[in-house]
Each structure stands twice: as C-alpha cells, then as structure tokens.
N, C-alpha and C positions, 0 to 999 in steps of 0.2 A: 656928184653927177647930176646932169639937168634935164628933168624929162621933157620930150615936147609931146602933142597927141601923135604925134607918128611913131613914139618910141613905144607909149602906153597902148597902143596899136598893136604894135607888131607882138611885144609881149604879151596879151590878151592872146593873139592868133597861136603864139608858142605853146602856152598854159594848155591849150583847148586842141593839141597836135602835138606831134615827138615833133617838133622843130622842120622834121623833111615835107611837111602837107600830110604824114598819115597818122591816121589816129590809132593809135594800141587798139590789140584784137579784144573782144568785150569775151568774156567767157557766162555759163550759167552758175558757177561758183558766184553766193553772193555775199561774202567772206572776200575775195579778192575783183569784187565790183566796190565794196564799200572802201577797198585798198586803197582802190583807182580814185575813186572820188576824191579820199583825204590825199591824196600824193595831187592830184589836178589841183586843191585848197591850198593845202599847206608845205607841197615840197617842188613844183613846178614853175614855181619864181626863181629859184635857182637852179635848179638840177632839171636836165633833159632826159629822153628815151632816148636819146641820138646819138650813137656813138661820135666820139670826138668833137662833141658839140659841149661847149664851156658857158655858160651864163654868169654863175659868182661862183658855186659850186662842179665837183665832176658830174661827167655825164653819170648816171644810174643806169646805162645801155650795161647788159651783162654783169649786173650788179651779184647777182646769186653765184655766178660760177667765179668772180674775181674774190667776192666774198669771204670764199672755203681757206682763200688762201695768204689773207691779206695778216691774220695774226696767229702766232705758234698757240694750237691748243684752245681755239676757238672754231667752232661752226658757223656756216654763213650766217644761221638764223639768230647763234649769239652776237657775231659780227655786225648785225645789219641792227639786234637792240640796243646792243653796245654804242654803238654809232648815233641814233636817236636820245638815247636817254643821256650817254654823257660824250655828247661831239667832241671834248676836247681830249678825249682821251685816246679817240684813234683817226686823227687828222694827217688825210691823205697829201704823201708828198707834191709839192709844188700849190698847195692853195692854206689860204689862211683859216684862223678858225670864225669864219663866219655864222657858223651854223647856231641857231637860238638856243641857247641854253636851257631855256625853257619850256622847249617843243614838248616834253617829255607830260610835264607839268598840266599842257591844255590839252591833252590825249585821255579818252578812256581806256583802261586795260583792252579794250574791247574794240576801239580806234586803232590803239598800238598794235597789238594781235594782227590787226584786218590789213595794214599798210608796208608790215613784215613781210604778212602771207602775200601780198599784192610785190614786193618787191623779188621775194625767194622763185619768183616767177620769168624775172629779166634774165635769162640767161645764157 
C-alpha cells in the first residue's frame, strides 16, 4: 500500500479521535489515562473506538463486554492479555494475524496493566 500526505493525514486525525470526530471521555483514573495514551501510541494504527470502523485490525468499540465471551474459561482481562502478549493465539474471525508479536516485549508490566485497564473500560 502507497501512502500519500493525505492518507498520512487523515490517519494522524484517526489516532488522535475514535475515527467519528470525538475523542474518548478522559477520566481522573490515571491508570486508565496512561491506558489511553499507550492505545493513541501503540494500538490506534490499527484498531479504532468506532464501532464497525476496520483500519488493519477490529474495532476495540465494546471490547470489555465482547471480551467476557470471546474464549470458553477466560475473562475479559485474561482475554484482552491473552490477545497482546500472544496475538496469534486468539485471532478474531475474518482478519489476519497482523498484530506485532512483539507488542508484549516493548510493554512495561506496568504499560501492560495500564492499556488492559484502559481497554476493560470500552464497553
């Protein structure tokens, strides 16, 4: 794929908004602000707040309540480390396994924690 500055555009404006123009509500939890930031860093190239909105990745819209139910004898919050630490192990029907193997690897326990809690939020 071939970017031009209008594409590098518009994606910058996505990263920086759920994709519709608005920006996620900011809470005073700053545990799930630090969430926010690594998810705007490191997971909003792909994945939106927007429900039914596709970039490479699903939307994360209602990630915590699809979560609960996505694998037999896991919880959302195992569900959602699961999914970070080893993407290939629970790759959502209809998309590839694109997600960096090694997301897991440039995370502080303390990164991972905060982008969990920041996603057990979407719901």
């Amino acid at each position: 794929m071939r970017f031009t500055l209008l594409n590098v555009l518009l994606l910058i404006i996505l990263v920086g908004c759920n994709g519709d123009g608005s920006v996620p509500t900011q809470t005073d939890d700053p545990i799930v602000e630090q969430g926010r930031r690594i998810y705007s860093q490191r997971c909003a190239t792909c994945h939106t707040l927007t429900p039914d909105t596709i970039l490479i990745g699903p939307s994360l819209a209602g990630i915590a309540t699809r979560a609960e139910s996505r694998v037999v004898d896991l919880d959302a919050r195992s569900y959602i480390e699961l999914s970070i630490l080893r993407p290939d192990a629970t790759i959502v029907e209809g998309f590839l396994n694109a997600m960096p193997s090694d997301l897991a690897k440039k995370l502080t326990s303390d990164e991972l924690n905060a982008i969990v809690v920041f996603l057990l939020t979407l719901e």
